[in-house]
Structure formats: C-alpha cells, structure tokens
C-alpha positions, 0 to 999 in steps of 0.5 A: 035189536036196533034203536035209534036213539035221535027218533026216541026225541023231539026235534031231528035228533042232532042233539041229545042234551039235559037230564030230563030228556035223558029220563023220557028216553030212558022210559021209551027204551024200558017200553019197547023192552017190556017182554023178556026175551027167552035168549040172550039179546044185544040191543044196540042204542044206535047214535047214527046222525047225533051230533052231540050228545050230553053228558047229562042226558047220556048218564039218564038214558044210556047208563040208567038203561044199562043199569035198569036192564042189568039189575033186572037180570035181563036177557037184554044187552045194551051196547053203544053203536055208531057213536061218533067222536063226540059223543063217544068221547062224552061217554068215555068221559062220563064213565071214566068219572063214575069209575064205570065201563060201556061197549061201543061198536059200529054197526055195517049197513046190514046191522051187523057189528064191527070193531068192538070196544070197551070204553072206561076202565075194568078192575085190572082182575076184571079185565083179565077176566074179560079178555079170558072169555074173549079168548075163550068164546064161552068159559065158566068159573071152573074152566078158569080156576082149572086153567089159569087159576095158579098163573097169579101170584096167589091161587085164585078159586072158583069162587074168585072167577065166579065173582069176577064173571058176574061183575063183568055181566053185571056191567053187561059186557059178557052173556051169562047162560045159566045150565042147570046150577052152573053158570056159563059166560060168553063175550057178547060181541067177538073182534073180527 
C-alpha cells in the first residue's frame, strides 16, 4: 500500500510542519488502515514532492503511526519512502534524539522499492540480529541460537534471540510470522 503523504494535508503539500497537523495525519493514516490485513503488509508513507518536513510533525504522524500500528501487533508495516535529503535528514535527527530507528527507501515508478536503509541507530546486539535475518531471508530464534548463538563472548540462548527478534518487529524492521506456537521473522525489504 502507498500513501502519499503531501494529500493527507491541506495546501499543495510542499511543507509538512507543526504537531497538530502531524496529529490529523496521524488519524487519516489509522483511518485508511481500519481493517486488519490477513498477511503481512508494507505501508510505504511516500514523501514524493514534500519539500520540507518538521520535526514536529514527523514525530506526531510518521513515529505515532509506526508506533500506534506496531503496539496493536498489526499486519501493517510502515517505511518511509522517496524521502528527500531534507526531510530525511529531520527524521534521522528526530530519531537519533529519541534513541529510536526507521526504514527508508525509495520507491520506482512501478511502486516498487529500492535501496533500503535504516536511519537511527539499533542496539549493536539488535543490529546483529537485523542484519542475520537479512542474510537469512527468514530465520526464528532456534535457528539462530543453534547457528551463531556460541560466536559471542557468552552463549547466547534462545530466549536472547527471541527477545531481540521481537524488539526489532517491534520497531517494524522485521515481519513476525507466527506458525503455530513458534514465531518466524523476515526482513521486510531485501537489498537488491
């Protein structure tokens, strides 16, 4: 799914600012979601012709989306895309501050994405985590324990890795697939 983000505001769109707008785009995006998706599904908020974009108003409506559709446990997965150098640069500020992280990408003419990238920095145990299942393709915490759980200093269990891959689908950077009671995690796009 594709929104664009400069017709979810009054104006031609160019400039995204202040809180309270960031808050009435913030409710049109939870609107057009209001069904659950059955399977996992990449929401791209696409920035294409927003010039500038305020922090203000990226924290309300980009982070409270991402973090109102992730607390909900949602099938729904927000990234960032055609973002540019501007606003881009205020989201890596905004999250750097928050200690928090987002995926950006660019989107083709076709819709389809390219060049992902994450912005903020992971918990350097996360980031390994992340980049394993970008290796991967799909892994769970088993696999991982088995694989790489004695390549750390102190062995790492599964309870470790279970923690880890849940934080980063928490944070909406992997897709977490649930088969019964266990719980597999994919990278939600792959470099190309």
């Amino acid at each position: 799914m594709q929104i664009m983000m400069r017709d979810l505001v009054e104006g031609d769109g160019q400039v995204l600012a202040g809180a309270v707008s960031g808050r009435k785009v913030w409710a049109k995006l939870t609107e057009q979601l209001d069904r659950e998706s059955g399977s996992p599904e990449i929401v791209f908020l696409d920035f294409s012709g927003v010039e500038v974009a305020t922090a203000s108003f990226l924290r309300e409506a980009v982070l409270g989306f991402r973090d109102t559709v992730r607390q909900r446990r949602s099938n729904f997965y927000p990234i960032v895309a055609n973002a540019d150098e501007l606003v881009a640069d205020e989201l890596k500020i905004l999250v750097e501050q928050h200690g928090d992280v987002l995926m950006l990408c660019t989107l083709d003419k076709k819709g389809k994405p390219h060049g992902p990238r994450l912005v903020g920095n992971l918990d350097p145990k996360q980031r390994i985590t992340f980049d394993l299942v970008r290796e991967r393709g799909e892994t769970d915490a088993a696999a991982l324990m088995r694989e790489y759980g004695k390549n750390e200093k102190v062995e790492v269990k599964q309870t470790a890795w279970n923690n880890r891959l849940a934080a980063l689908a928490g944070l909406g950077l992997v897709i977490e697939m649930s088969e019964g009671r266990t719980k597999r995690y994919r990278p939600l796009l792959m470099e190309n």
